[in-house]
C-alpha positions as CSV (number, residue, x, y, z in Angstrom):
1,X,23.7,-38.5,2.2
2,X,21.8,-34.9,1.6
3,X,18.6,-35.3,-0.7
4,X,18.6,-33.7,-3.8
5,X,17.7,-30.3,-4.7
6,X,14.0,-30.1,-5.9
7,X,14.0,-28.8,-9.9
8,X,11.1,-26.6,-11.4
9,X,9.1,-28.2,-13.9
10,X,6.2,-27.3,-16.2
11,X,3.3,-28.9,-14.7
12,X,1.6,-31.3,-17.3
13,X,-2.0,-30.5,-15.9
14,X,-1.9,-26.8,-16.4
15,X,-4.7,-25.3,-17.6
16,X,-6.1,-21.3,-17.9
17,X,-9.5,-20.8,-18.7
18,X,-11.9,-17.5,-18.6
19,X,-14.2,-17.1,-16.2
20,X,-16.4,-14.3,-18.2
21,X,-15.4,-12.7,-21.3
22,X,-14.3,-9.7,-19.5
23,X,-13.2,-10.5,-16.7
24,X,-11.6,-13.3,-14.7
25,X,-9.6,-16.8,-15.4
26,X,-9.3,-20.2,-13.7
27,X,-6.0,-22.2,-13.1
28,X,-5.8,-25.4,-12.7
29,X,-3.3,-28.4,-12.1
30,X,-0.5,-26.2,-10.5
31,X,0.9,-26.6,-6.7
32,X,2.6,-23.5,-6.0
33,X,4.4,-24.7,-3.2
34,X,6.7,-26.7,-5.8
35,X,8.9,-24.8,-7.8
36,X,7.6,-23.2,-10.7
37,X,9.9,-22.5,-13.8
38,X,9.9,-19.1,-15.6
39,X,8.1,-20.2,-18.8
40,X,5.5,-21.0,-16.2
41,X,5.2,-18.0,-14.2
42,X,5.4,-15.7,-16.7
43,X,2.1,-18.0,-18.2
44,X,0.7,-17.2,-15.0
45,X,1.7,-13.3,-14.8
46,X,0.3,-12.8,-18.2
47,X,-3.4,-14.4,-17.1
48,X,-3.3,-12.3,-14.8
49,X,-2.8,-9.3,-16.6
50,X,-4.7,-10.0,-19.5
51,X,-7.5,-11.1,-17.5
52,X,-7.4,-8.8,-15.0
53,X,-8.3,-11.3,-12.2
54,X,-7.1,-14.7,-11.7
55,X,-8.2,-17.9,-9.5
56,X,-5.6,-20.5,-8.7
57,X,-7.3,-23.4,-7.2
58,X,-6.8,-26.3,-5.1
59,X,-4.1,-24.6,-2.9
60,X,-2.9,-25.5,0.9
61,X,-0.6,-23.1,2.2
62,X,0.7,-22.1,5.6
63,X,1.1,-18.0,5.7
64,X,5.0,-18.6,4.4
65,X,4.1,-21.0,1.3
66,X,1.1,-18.0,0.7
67,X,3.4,-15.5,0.4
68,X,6.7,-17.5,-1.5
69,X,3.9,-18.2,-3.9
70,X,3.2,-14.5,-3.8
71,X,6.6,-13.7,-4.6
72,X,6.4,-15.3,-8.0
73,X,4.7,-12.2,-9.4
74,X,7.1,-9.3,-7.8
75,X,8.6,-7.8,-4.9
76,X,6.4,-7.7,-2.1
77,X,5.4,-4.6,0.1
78,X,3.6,-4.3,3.9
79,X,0.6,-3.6,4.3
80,X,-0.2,0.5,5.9
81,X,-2.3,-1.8,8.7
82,X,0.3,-3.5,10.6
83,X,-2.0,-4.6,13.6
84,X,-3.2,-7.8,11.8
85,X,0.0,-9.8,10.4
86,X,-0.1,-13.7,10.0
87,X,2.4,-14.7,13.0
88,X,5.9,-15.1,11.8
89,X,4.9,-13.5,8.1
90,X,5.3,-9.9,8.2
91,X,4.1,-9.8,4.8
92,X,0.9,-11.3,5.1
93,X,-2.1,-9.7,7.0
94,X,-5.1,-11.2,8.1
95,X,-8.4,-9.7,7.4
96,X,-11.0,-11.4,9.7
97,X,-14.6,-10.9,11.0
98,X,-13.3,-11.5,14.6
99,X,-10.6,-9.1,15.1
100,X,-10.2,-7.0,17.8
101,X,-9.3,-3.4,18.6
102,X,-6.5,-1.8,19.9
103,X,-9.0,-1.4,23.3
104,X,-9.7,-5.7,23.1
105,X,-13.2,-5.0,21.2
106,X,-14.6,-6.7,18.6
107,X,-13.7,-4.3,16.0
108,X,-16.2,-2.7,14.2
109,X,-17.4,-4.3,10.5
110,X,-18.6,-2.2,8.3
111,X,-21.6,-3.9,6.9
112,X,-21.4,-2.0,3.7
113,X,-18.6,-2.1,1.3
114,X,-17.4,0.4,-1.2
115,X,-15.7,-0.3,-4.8
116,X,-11.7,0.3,-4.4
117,X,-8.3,-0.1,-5.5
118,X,-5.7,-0.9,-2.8
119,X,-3.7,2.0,-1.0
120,X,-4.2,4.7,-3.1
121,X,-3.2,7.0,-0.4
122,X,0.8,5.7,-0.9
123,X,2.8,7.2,-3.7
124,X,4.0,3.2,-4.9
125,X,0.4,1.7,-5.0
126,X,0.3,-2.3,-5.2
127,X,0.0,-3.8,-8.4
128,X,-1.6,-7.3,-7.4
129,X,-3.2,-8.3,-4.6
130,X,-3.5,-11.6,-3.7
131,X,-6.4,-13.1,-1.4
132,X,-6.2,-16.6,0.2
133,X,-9.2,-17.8,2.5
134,X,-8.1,-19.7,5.6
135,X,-11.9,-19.4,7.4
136,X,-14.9,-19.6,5.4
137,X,-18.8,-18.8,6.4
138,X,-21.3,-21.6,5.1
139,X,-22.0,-19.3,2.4
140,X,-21.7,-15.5,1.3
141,X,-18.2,-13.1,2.3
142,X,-17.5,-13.7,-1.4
143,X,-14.9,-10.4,-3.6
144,X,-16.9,-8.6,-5.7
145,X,-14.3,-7.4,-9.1
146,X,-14.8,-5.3,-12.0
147,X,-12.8,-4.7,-15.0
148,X,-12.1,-1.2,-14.9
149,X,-10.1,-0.9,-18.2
150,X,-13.6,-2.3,-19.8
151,X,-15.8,-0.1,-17.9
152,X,-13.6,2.9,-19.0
153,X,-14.2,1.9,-23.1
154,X,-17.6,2.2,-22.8
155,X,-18.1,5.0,-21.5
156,X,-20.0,7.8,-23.2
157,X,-17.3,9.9,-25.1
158,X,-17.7,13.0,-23.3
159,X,-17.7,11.5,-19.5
160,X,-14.5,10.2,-20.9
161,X,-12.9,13.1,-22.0
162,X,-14.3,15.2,-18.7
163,X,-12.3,12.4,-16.4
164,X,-9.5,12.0,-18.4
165,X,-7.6,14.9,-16.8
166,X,-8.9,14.5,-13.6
167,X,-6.8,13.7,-10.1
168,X,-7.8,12.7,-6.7
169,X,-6.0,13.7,-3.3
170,X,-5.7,10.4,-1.4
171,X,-5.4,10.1,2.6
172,X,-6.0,6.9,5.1
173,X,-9.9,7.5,5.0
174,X,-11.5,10.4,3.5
175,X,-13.2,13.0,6.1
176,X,-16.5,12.4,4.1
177,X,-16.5,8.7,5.2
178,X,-15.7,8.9,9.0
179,X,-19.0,7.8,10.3
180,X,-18.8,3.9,10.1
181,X,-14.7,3.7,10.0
182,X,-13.0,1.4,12.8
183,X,-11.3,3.8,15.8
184,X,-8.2,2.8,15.0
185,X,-8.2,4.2,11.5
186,X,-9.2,7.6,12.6
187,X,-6.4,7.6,15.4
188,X,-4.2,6.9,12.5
189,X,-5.4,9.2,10.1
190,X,-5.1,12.1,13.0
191,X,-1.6,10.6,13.6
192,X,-0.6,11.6,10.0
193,X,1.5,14.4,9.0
194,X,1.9,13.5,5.4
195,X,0.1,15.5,2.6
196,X,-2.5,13.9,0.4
197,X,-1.5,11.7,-1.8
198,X,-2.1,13.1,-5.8
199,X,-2.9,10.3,-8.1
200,X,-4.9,10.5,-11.6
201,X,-8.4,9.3,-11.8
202,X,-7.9,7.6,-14.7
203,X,-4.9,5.2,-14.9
204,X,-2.5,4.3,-18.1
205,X,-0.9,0.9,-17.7
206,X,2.3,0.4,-17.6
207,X,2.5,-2.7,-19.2
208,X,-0.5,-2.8,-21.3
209,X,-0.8,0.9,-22.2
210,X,-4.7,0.9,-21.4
211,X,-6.2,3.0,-19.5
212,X,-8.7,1.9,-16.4
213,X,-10.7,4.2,-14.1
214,X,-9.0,4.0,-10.7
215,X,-10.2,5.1,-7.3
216,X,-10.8,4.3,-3.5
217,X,-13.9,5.6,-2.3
218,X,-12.8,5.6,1.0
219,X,-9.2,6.9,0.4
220,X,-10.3,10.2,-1.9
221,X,-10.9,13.1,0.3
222,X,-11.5,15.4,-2.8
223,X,-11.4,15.8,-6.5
224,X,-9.5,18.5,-7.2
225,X,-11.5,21.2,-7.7
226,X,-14.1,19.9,-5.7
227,X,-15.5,19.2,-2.3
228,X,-15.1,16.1,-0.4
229,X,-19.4,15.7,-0.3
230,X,-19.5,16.9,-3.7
231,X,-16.3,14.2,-4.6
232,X,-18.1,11.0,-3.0
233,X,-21.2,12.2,-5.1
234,X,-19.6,12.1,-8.3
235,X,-17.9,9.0,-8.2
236,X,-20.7,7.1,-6.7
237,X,-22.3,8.5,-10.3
238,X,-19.4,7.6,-12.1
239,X,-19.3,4.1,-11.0
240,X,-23.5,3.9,-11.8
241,X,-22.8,4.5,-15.3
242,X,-19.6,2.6,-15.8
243,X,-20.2,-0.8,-14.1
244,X,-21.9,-3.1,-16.2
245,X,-23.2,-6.8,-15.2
246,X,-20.6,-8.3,-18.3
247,X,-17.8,-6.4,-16.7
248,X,-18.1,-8.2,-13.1
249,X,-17.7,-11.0,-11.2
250,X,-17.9,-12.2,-7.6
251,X,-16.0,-14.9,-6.5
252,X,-17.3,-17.1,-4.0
253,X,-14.4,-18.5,-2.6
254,X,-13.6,-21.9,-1.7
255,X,-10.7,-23.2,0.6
256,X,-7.7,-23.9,-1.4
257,X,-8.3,-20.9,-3.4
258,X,-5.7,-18.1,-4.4
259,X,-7.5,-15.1,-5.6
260,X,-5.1,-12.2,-7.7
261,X,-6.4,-9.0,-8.7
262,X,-4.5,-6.4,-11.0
263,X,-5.1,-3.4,-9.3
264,X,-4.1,-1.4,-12.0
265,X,-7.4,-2.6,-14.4
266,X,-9.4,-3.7,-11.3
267,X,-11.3,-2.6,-8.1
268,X,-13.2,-4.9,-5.8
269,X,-15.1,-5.0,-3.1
270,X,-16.0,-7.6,0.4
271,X,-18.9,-9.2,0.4
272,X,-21.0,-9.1,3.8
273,X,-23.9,-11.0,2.9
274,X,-22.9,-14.1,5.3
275,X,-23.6,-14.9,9.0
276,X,-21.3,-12.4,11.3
277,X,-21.3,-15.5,14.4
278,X,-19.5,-18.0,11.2
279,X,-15.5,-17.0,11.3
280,X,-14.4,-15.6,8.1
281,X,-10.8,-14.5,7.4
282,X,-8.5,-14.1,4.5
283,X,-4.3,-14.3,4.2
284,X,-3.8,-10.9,2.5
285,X,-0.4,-9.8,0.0
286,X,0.7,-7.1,-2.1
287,X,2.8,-7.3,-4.6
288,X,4.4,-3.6,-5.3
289,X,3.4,-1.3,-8.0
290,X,5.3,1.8,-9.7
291,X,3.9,5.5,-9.7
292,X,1.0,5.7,-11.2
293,X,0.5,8.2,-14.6
């Protein structure tokens, strides 16, 4: 006699709440490796949105259930770096401490990270990311976010305007940040035959219609108009102005933990303030985005 199929229900424990005012929310009393109805994930796709960042506790997931549960807020994409897949999940990458290169070295951690979005050097950015820690240091190797779309709306009137028209040609990593990048991102980037990748500096929303500032440090190899030294300079001022203490938050992760990010209102950075001999390492997914405007 087969079992039953297993029906999605609302979960009676749900619960959303912020984080700051700004920026982030916590779930609670939700296993996503049970089905989850569509009054339900579209609760959970909205939190996200509207909150830019959200935190889904108390999960235990293998690499599959990680990216099934992934799949409840859009089609997923691969990640440019295919040297560091969960086994078995094509989907899901690994971002660990304790990799190695493509020679068997311990690759190379930068000990210094820069604010980004995800893979602004592909013409269908991701939308979300999702983060799920499998390895954890005692403490530190926490994700540092910003609300973007906030940071935007306060800025002075006629930074605003200056940007607003702005675009940035994207690559793999910019020639102005070569000097601390991991070999095997500079064999790829001489590998490529593509040209740069134009995307606007400031980014409209699809679904929201607010606009965010929107940049990878390490992916814009100029302004146009400008330089790639003279580039790096001026968003490294642009992001001293705009980032304010109400408009962040770093989460300090704890196992069971589902981290989403909206790319589209958000950039983020890794935390290295933790012990390099302690293992850390993170299941990674996109979720695919449309052409930014």
């Amino acid at each position: 006699m087969s079992m039953p199929e297993e029906t999605a229900a609302r979960p009676r424990g749900l619960r959303i709440s912020k984080i700051k005012e700004h920026i982030g929310a916590e779930v609670t009393g939700i296993d996503l490796t049970r089905p989850v109805d569509e009054q339900t994930r579209r609760q959970l796709y909205d939190a996200l949105v509207d909150h830019v960042a959200l935190v889904i506790r108390d999960q235990d997931f293998t690499a599959a259930q990680f990216q099934a549960a992934g799949e409840l807020f859009g089609e997923l994409m691969e990640d440019q770096n295919r040297r560091y897949l969960a086994p078995g999940v094509p989907l899901v990458s690994t971002l660990s401490n304790h990799h190695k290169d493509s020679q068997g070295n311990q690759a190379k951690v930068a000990k210094t990270a820069t604010w980004h979005t995800d893979h602004t050097n592909q013409e269908l950015p991701p939308k979300f990311t999702a983060l799920y820690p499998v390895a954890l240091p005692d403490s530190g190797g926490g994700t540092a976010l910003c609300n973007m779309r906030a940071a935007y709306e306060a800025l002075p009137d006629g930074l605003r305007q200056r940007i607003d028209g702005m675009q940035t040609a994207n690559t793999l990593i910019s020639s102005a940040r070569t000097d601390n990048a991991n070999p095997d991102i500079l064999d790829d980037q001489r590998d490529s035959t593509g040209e740069p990748m134009i995307q606007p500096l400031v980014r409209t929303h699809p679904e929201r219609g607010s606009k965010a500032i929107w940049f990878h440090m390490g992916k814009t190899e100029r302004i146009l108009g400008m330089e790639p030294a003279e580039t790096q300079d001026f968003l490294a001022e642009l992001l001293e102005v705009a980032m304010r203490p109400e408009f962040t938050y770093v989460h300090e992760y704890r196992l069971g933990d589902m981290l989403m990010v909206d790319n589209r209102s958000a950039m983020h950075k890794a935390g290295f303030d933790y012990d390099h001999s302690q293992h850390r390492m993170l299941y990674r997914l996109l979720v695919r985005g449309d052409r930014p405007y």
